[in-house]
C-alpha positions as CSV (number, residue, x, y, z in Angstrom):
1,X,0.0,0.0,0.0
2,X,2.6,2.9,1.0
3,X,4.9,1.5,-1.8
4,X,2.0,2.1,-4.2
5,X,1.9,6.0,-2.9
6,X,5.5,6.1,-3.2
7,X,5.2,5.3,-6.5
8,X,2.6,7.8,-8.0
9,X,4.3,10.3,-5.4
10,X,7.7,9.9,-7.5
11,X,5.3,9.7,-11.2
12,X,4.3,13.0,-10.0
13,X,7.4,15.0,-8.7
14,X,9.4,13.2,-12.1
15,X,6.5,14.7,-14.2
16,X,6.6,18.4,-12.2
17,X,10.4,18.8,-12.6
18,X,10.4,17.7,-16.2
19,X,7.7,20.4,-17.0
20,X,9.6,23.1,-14.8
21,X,11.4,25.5,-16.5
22,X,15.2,26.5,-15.4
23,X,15.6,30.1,-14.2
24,X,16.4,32.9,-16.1
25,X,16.9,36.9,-15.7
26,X,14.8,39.0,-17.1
27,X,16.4,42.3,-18.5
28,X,12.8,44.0,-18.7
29,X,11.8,45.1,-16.0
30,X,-21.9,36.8,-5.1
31,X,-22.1,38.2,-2.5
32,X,-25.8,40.3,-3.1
33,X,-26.7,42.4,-0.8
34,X,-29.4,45.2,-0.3
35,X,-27.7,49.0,-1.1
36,X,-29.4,52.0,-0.6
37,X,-30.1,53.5,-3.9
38,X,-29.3,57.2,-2.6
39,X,-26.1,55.7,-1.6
40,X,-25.0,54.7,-4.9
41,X,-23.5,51.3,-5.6
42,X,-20.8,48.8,-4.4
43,X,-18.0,48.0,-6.5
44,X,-18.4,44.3,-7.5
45,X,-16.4,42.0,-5.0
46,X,-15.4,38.7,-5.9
47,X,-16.0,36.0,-4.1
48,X,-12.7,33.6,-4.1
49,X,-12.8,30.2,-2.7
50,X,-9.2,29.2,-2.9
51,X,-9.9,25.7,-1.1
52,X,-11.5,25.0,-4.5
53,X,-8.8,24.9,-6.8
54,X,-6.0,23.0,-4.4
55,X,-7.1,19.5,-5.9
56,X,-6.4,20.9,-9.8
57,X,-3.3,21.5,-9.4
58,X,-3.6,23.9,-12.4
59,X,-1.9,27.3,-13.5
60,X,-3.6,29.6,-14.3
61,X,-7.7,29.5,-13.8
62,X,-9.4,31.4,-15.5
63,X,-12.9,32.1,-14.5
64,X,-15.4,35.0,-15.8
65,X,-14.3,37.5,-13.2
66,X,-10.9,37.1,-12.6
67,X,-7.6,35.0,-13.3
68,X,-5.7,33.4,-10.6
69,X,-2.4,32.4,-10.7
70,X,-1.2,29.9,-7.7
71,X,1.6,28.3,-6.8
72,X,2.4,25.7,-3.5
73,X,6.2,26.4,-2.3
74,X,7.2,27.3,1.2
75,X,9.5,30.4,-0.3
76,X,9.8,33.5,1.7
77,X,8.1,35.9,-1.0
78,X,6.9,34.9,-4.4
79,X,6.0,37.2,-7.3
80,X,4.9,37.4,-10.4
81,X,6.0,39.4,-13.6
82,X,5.1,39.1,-17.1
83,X,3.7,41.1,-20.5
84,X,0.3,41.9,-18.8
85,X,2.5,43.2,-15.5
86,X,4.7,45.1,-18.1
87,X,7.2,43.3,-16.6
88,X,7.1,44.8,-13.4
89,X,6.9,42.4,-10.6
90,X,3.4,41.8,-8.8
91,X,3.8,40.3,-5.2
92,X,1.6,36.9,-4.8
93,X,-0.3,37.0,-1.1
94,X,0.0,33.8,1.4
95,X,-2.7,31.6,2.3
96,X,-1.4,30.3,5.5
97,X,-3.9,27.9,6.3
98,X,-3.7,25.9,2.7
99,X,-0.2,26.9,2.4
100,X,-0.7,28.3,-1.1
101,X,0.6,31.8,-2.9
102,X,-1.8,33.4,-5.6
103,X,-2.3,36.3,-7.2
104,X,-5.6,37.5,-9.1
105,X,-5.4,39.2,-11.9
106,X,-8.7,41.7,-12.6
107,X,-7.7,43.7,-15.7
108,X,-9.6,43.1,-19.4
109,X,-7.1,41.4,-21.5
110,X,-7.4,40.7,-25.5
111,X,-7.6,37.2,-26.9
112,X,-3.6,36.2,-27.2
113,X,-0.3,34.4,-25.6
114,X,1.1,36.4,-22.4
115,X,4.7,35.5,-21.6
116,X,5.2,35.1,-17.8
117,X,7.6,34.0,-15.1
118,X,7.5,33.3,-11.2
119,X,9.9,35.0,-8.9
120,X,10.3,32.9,-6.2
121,X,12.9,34.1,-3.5
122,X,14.1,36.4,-6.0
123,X,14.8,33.3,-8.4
124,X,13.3,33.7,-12.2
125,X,11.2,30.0,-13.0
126,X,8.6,28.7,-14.7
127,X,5.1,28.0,-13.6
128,X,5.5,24.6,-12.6
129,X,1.6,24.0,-12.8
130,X,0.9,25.3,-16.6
131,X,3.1,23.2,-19.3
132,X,2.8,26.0,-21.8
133,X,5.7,27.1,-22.5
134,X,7.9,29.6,-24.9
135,X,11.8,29.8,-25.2
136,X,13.3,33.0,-23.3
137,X,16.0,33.5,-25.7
138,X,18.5,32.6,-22.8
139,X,18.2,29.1,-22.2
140,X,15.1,29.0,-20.6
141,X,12.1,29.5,-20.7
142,X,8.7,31.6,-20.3
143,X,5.8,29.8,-18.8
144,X,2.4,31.1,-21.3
145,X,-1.1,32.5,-20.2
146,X,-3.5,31.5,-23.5
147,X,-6.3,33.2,-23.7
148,X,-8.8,32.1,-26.7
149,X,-11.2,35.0,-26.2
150,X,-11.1,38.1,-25.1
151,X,-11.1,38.5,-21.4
152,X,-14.0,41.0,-20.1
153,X,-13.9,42.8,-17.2
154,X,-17.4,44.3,-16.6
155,X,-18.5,47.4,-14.2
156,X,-21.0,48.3,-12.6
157,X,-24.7,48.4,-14.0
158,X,-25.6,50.5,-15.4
159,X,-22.7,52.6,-16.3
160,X,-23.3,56.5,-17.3
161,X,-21.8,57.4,-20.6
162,X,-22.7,61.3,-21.2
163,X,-25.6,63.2,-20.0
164,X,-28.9,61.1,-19.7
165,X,-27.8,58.5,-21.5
166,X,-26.8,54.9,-19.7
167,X,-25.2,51.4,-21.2
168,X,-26.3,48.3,-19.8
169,X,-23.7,44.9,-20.4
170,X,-24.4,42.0,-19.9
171,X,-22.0,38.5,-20.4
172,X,-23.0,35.6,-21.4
173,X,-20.9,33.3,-24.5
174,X,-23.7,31.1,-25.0
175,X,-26.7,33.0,-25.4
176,X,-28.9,33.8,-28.9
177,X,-30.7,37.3,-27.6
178,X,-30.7,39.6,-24.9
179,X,-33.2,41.6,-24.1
180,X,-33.1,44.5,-21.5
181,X,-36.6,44.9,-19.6
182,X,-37.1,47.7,-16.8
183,X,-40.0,49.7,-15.3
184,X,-38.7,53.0,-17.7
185,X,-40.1,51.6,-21.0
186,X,-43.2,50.2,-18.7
187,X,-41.7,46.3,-18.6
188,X,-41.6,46.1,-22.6
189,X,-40.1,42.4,-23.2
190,X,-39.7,43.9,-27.3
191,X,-38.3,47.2,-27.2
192,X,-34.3,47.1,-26.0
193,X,-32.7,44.1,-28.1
194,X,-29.3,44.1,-26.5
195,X,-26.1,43.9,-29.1
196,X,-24.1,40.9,-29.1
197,X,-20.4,42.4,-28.9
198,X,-17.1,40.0,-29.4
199,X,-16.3,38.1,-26.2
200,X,-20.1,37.5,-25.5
201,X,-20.8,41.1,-24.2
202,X,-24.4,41.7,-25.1
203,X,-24.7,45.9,-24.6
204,X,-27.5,48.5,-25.0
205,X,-27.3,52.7,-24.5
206,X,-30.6,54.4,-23.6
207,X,-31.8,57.8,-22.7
208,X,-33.2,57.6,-19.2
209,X,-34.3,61.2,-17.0
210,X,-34.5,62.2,-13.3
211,X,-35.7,58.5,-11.3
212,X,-35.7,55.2,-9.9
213,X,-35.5,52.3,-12.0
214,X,-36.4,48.5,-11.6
215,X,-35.4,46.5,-14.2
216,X,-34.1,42.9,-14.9
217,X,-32.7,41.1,-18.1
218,X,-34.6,38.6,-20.5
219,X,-31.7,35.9,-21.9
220,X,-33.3,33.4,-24.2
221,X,-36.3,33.7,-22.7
222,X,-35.1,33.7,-19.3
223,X,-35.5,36.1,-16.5
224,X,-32.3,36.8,-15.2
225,X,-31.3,39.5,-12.7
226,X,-27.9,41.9,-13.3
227,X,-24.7,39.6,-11.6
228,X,-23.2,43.6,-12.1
229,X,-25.9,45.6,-9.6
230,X,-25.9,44.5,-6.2
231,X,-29.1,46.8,-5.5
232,X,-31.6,44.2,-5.8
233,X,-35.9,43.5,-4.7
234,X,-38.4,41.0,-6.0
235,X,-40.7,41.6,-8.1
236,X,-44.8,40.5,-7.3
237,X,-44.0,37.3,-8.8
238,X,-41.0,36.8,-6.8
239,X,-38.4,37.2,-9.5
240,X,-35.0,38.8,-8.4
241,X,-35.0,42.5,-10.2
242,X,-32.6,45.0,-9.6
243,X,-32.5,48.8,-9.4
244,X,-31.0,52.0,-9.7
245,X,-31.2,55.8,-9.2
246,X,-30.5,58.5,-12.3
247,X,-29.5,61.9,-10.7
């Protein structure tokens, strides 16, 4: 039996050190909750479970709010740096109690390969959890962050763009139509189609006066309240809405 978890235990250190990269110097450099319209809005908060992702073992995850980069080593300090740092280094935070740096990366990013390296103890690597891989030009090697779409970061809903006027986004890859519903154009499930924009970022400007608003979204036929406004109620048929003040 322990012979057995020796065995993969070795199958999995030969496999880690073969995909790690030798150093090398770099010359460059849902959590909803009721707000008080008057008050304005929160910024959106994520909500980060990092005991999640220590059985993945995988480098970087990216998810629809945010990339995270981990790493498990007992160093004294661990950074990052790469092209979306603009090769200046990022420090990684501790997780003492899982034992496990990460950093999270909250910035929109275009569809692409960025080059990146850990700085552990001051020592250029790899990331030993992603295999990607491109040659540094000096023996080593960058580790890669692939992204095959555009990464979208979205702001708060809905977002003031000149005068009276407001844009509404919405996210969603998979859907065929959205349509924006509110109590301004008197619950109209026709009038405000949403544009589909690249990345799966449906949007919508309208002109909107002096008011509180209550609206929700319709996706394929779906009700579906705004993941980007934490000021929410329930409507008479107890569907989440959310809501807003224009000044």
């Amino acid at each position: 039996m322990h012979s057995g978890k020796i065995v993969l235990f070795l199958m999995f250190f030969v496999i880690l050190i073969h995909n790690t990269c030798s150093p090398s110097e770099i010359s460059k450099g849902s959590n909803k909750k009721d707000v008080n319209p008057r008050e304005g809005t929160e910024s959106k908060k994520l909500n980060i479970h990092l005991d999640e992702y220590t059985n993945y073992f995988i480098s970087p995850l990216i998810t629809e709010d945010y990339i995270m980069f981990l790493v498990t080593n007992n160093a004294k300090k661990v950074e990052i740096v790469g092209d979306f740092t603009s090769w200046k280094r990022e420090k990684m935070l501790y997780e003492e109690k899982l034992k496990i740096w990460y950093y999270v990366w909250t910035k929109s990013l275009s569809k692409g390969d960025y080059r990146y390296k850990l700085v552990i103890d001051d020592v250029f690597v790899c990331d030993p959890l992603n295999q990607l891989t491109k040659p540094d030009g000096k023996g080593g090697f960058y580790s890669v962050l692939k992204l095959d779409n555009d990464f979208e970061v979205l702001v708060n809903n809905p977002k003031k763009v000149s005068n009276n006027y407001y844009e509404f986004v919405y996210k969603d890859l998979k859907a065929s139509k959205v349509i924006l519903v509110g109590s301004f154009n008197n619950w109209n499930p026709y009038q405000y189609e949403m544009e589909r924009n690249k990345g799966g970022i449906w949007k919508i400007t309208i002109y909107l006066p002096k008011g509180i608003y209550y609206y929700y979204f319709i996706v394929d036929d779906e009700i579906t309240s705004d993941p980007l406004n934490y000021n929410t109620a329930h409507d008479k048929f107890g569907n989440t809405i959310n809501f807003f003040e224009v000044n």
